[in-house]
N, C-alpha and C positions, 0 to 999 in steps of 0.2 A: 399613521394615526394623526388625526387631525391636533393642534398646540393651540389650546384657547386660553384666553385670559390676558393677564400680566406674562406670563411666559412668551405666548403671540406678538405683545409690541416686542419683548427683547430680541427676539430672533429677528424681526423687521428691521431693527436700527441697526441688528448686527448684520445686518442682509446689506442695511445701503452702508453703512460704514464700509465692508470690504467690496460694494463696489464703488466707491471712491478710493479702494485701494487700500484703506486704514485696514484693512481683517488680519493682517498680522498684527498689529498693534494690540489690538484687542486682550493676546493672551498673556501681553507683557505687561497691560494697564492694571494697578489693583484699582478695587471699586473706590469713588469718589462717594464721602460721606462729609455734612457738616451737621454737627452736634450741639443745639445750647442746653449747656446745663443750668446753670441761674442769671438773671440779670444782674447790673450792678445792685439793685436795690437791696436783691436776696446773697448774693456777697457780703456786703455791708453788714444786713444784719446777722450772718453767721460769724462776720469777724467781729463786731462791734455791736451784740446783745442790745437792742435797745438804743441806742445810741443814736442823739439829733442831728444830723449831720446837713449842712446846705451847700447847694452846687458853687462854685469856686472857681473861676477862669481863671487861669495859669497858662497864658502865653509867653515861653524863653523865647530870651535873646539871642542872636546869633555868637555874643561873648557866654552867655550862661548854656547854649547849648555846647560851643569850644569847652568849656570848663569840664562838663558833665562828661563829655566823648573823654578828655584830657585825664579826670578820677577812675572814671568806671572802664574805659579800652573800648565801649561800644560807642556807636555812633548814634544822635540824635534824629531820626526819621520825622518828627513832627514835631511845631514849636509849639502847639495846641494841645495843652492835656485836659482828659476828663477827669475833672476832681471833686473830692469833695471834701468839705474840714467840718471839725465839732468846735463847740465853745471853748472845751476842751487841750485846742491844738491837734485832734489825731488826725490824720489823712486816711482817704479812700483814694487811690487811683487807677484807674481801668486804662489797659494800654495792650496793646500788640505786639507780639515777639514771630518770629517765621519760625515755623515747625522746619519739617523737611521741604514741601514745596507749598504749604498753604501757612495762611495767618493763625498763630490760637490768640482768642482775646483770655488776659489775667486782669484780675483785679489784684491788688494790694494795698494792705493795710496796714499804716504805719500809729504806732503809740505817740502822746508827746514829745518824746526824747529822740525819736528817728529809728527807734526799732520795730523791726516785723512784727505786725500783728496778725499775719496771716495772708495766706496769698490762694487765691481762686481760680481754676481756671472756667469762666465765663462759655467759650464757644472751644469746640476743637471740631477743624476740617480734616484733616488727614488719616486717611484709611487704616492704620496704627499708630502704636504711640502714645495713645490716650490712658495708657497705666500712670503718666504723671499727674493723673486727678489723685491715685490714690494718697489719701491723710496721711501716711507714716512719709513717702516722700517731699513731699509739701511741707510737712511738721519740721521738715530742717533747713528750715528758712527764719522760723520763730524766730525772735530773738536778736536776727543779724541785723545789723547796720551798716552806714559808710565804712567806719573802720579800717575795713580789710576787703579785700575784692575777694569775692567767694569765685572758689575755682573746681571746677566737676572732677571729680573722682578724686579729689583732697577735703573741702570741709562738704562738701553736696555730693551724695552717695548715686550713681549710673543705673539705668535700668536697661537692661541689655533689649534691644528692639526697638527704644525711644530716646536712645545716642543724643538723635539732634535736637527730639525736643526739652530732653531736661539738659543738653547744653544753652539753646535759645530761653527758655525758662532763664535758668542757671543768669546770662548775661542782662534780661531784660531788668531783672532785679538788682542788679547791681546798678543799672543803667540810672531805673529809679530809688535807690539808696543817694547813689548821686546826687540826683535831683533833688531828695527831700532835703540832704545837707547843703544846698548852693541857692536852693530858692524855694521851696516848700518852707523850712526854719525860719527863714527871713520874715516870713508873714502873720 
């Protein structure tokens, strides 16, 4: 029986995939997905109701990215953040953490003081994992600050099948806790 449609190109790609030899691979790949769920703007306004907030250039230093690796135990990737502040003092900032083998973009949002105001996840690529969008997980972030380094399956609760991504979660927040106490505060 003839295979029309969308079903016809997948059997094509998987036709020339294993003749380039890849057709084992095939059944060991899971499918590649990338997901946006909000933009920054729509982040913003679910952590931050209403709230005026304007874009804010925050280029670290190579000493304030040492400092920040130095608090948080993660390493600074980019000396470039996307931010944003209110008259207020709160921050917004949209950053990357690696899932398993793809980037999720989070936003987070910090109150005057340096504590969580909520944390977003913006984009997720990876083909599982994507249970740490849900609210109850995300919700035990509220509240935290530099403080204390949050550590996965002690104050941040595991979701079994997304290990890596609420561990990367888990470090990128700390990363940016860091941050807001060493040079977001400063400003």
């Amino acid at each position: 029986m003839p295979v029309a449609g969308p079903a016809k190109r997948r059997v094509q790609r998987r036709d020339v995939l294993a003749a380039l030899g890849a057709g084992p691979l095939l059944w060991f790949c899971p499918p590649l997905r990338a997901e946006t769920f909000l933009s920054a703007d729509e982040a913003r306004e679910l952590i931050f109701p209403g709230g005026q907030f304007v874009p804010t250039e925050v280029t670290l230093s190579k000493d304030q990215a040492a400092r920040i690796k130095s608090l948080s135990g993660v390493r600074v990737r980019n000396l470039t953040m996307q931010a944003w502040r209110s008259s207020q003092g709160e921050w917004l900032v949209v950053d990357q953490v690696i899932g398993k083998h793809e980037f999720i973009d989070i936003a987070v949002g910090y109150d005057a003081q340096g504590r969580v105001a909520g944390v977003e996840v913006l984009t997720y690529r990876e083909s599982y994992g994507a249970e740490i969008r849900h609210p109850k997980w995300r919700a035990q972030f509220h509240g935290r600050d530099h403080s204390q380094r949050l550590e996965l399956d002690e104050q941040i609760h595991n979701i079994s099948g997304a290990t890596l991504s609420c561990q990367h979660v888990t470090q990128g927040v700390n990363r940016l806790n860091a941050t807001w106490a060493e040079v977001l505060s400063k400003r």
